[in-house]
ZASE-600312 format. One line per field, with one value per residue (C-alpha): residue in one letter; x, y, z. Coordinates in steps of 0.02 Angstrom, whole numbers, plus 50000, padded with zeros to 5 digits. Each point is the difference from the previous one (the first is absolute). Layout:
N
code = A, ...
u = X, ...
v = Y, ...
w = Z, ...
//
This chain:
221
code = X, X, X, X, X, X, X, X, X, X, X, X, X, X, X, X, X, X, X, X, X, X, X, X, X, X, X, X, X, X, X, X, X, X, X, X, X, X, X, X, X, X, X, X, X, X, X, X, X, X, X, X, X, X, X, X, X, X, X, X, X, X, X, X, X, X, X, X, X, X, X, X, X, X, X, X, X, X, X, X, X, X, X, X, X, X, X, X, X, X, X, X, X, X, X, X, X, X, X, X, X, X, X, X, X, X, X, X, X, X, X, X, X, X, X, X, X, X, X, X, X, X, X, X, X, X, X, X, X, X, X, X, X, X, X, X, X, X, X, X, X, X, X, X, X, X, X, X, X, X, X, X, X, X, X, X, X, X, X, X, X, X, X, X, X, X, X, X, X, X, X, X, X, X, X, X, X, X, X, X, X, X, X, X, X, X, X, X, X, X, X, X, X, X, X, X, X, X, X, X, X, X, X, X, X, X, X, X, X, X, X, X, X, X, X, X, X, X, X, X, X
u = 55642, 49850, 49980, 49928, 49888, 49910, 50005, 49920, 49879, 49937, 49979, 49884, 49915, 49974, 49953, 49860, 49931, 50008, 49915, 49857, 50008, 50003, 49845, 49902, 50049, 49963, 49809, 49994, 50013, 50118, 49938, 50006, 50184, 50065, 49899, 50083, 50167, 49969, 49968, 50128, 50135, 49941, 50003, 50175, 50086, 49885, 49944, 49871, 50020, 49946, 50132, 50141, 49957, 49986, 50201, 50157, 50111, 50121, 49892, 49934, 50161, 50056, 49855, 50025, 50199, 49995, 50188, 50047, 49959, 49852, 49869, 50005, 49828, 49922, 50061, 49942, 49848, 49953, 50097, 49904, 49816, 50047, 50018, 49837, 49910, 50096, 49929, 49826, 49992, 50081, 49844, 49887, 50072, 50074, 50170, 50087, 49958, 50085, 50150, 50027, 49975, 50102, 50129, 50010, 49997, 50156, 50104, 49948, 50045, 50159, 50058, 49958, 50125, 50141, 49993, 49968, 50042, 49949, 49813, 50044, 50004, 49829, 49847, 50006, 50132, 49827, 49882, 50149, 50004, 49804, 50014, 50130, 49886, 49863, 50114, 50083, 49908, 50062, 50157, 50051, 50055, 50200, 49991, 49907, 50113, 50151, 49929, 49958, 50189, 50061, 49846, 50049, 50176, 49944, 49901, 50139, 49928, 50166, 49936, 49824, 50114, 50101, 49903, 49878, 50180, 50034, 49825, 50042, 50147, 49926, 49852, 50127, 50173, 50103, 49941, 50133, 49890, 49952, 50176, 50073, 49857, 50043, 50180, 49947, 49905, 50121, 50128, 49901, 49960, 50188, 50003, 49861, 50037, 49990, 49840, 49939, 49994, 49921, 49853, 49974, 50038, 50140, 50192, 50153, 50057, 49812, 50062, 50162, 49898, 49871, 50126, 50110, 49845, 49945, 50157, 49955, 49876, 50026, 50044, 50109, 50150
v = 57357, 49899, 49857, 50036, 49858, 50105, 50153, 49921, 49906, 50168, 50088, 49833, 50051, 50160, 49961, 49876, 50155, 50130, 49890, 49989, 50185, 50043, 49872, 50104, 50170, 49931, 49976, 50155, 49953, 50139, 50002, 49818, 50001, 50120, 49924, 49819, 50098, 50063, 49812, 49937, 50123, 49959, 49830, 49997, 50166, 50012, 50170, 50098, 50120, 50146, 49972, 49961, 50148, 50116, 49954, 50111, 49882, 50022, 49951, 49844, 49924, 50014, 49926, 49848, 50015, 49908, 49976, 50123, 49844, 50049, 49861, 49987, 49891, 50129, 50157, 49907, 49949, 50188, 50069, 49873, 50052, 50186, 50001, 49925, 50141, 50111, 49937, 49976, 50179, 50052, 49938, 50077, 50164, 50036, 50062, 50055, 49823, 49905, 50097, 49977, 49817, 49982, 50100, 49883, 49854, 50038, 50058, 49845, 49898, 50086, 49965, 49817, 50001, 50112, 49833, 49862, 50049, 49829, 50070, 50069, 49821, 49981, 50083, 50123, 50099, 50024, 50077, 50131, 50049, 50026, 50101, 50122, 49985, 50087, 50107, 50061, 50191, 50011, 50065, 49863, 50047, 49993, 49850, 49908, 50073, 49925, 49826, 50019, 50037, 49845, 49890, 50073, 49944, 49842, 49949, 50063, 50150, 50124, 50158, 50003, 49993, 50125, 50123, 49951, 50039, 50167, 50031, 49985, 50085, 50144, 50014, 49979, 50027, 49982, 49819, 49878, 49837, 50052, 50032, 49827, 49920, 50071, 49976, 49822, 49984, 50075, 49877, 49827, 50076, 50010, 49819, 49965, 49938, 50104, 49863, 50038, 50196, 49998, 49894, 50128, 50155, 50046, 50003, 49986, 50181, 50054, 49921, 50111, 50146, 49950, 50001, 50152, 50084, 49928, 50041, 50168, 50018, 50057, 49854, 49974, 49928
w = 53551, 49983, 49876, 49816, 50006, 50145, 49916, 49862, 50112, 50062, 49818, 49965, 50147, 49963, 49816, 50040, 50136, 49867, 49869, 50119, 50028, 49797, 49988, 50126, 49916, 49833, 50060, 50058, 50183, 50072, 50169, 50008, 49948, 50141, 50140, 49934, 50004, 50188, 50054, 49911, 50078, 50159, 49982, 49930, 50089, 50145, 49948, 49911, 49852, 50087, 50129, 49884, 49894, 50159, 49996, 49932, 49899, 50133, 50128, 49916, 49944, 50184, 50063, 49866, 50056, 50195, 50063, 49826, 49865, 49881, 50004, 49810, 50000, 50079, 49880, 49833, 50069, 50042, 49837, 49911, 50066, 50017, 49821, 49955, 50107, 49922, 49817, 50082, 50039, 49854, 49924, 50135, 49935, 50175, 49946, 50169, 50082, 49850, 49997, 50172, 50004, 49827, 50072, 50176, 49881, 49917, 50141, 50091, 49835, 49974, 50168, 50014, 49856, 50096, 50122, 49851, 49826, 49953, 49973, 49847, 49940, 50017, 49970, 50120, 49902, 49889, 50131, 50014, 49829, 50012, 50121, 49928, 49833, 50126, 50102, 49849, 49992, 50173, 50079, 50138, 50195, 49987, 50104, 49872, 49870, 50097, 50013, 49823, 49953, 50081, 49895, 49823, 50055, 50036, 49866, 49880, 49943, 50031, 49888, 50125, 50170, 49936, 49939, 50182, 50095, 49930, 50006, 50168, 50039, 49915, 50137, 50140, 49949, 50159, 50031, 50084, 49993, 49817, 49939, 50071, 49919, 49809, 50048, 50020, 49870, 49886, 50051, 49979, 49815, 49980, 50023, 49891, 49812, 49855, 49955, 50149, 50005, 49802, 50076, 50120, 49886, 50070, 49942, 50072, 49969, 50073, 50166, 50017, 49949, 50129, 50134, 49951, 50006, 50182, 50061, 49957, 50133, 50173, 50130, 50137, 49968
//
């Protein structure tokens, strides 16, 4: 796991960039903005944003995954400017191209935190909420969905991850990896305090239900 403090270092980065990228917007200077993005992802990833956004999810995380171990600098960075093109065309009135660079943002965001969940202790864990805030008219790829399930969990909010895993299970019922994760899930709630479940409006008798009704589903055994 790799140290808060760094973590942290990188939001500052990313703060001070995105200032300078609001500044530029703010006077109007849109083109401006997304050629200083393009230089700054190459300077920092070694890659344009044409390239990058050329990219599946899948294939860009395993490019940013040598030897199988995300590069975790790398994914915020592109998360980071992804999203601001995605809110610089958003302006532009170019729909398709910001939802598909909001939507590349988030699963990029949501998986750095799969790997570090300390992110959420910085700002980051605000970029991701943005970009639900703009995604929120649209219905998310189930692999999206699935990372999201696993971020309402950890940022407490147990009434979002489970309605997000039944949401689930109800687009693809007979889902192994799914049903082990809500098992999961259902069992670190049952460890959680009463306190605990309230803040995340939830209750203790919600978890048993939760999990009768899981068990419900098909599954192997």
């Amino acid at each position: 796991m790799i140290n808060k403090d760094y973590i942290l270092r990188i939001a500052e980065r990313l703060g001070r960039e995105i200032s300078i990228l609001l500044g530029l917007r703010q006077r109007n200077k849109q083109e401006e903005a997304l050629i200083y993005i393009d230089d700054l992802l190459l300077n920092t990833v070694g890659f344009t944003s044409r390239f990058l956004n050329s990219l599946t999810e899948e294939t860009l995380l395993q490019m940013l995954s040598p030897l199988g171990v995300l590069n975790i600098n790398a994914c915020l960075w592109i998360a980071a400017m992804l999203k601001v093109e995605g809110e610089i065309y958003t302006e532009q009135q170019q729909e398709s191209e910001a939802y598909y660079r909001s939507l590349k943002s988030l699963h990029l965001y949501l998986t750095a935190l799969t790997q570090e969940p300390g992110i959420l202790q910085s700002d980051i864990a605000g970029q991701i909420n943005e970009l639900l805030k703009m995604l929120v008219d649209y219905e998310l790829p189930i692999a999206t969905q699935t990372l999201l399930f696993r971020y309402y969990e950890y940022n407490g909010q147990y009434a979002r991850a489970e309605d997000t895993l039944f949401g689930l299970l109800e687009t693809s019922p007979v889902n192994q990896e799914l049903y082990v994760q809500g098992l999961g899930f259902y069992q670190r709630l049952q460890q959680k305090s009463s306190q605990d479940l309230v803040a995340g409006n939830f209750s203790r008798e919600e978890v048993e239900e939760g999990l009768s009704e899981l068990q419900q589903f098909p599954h192997n055994a």
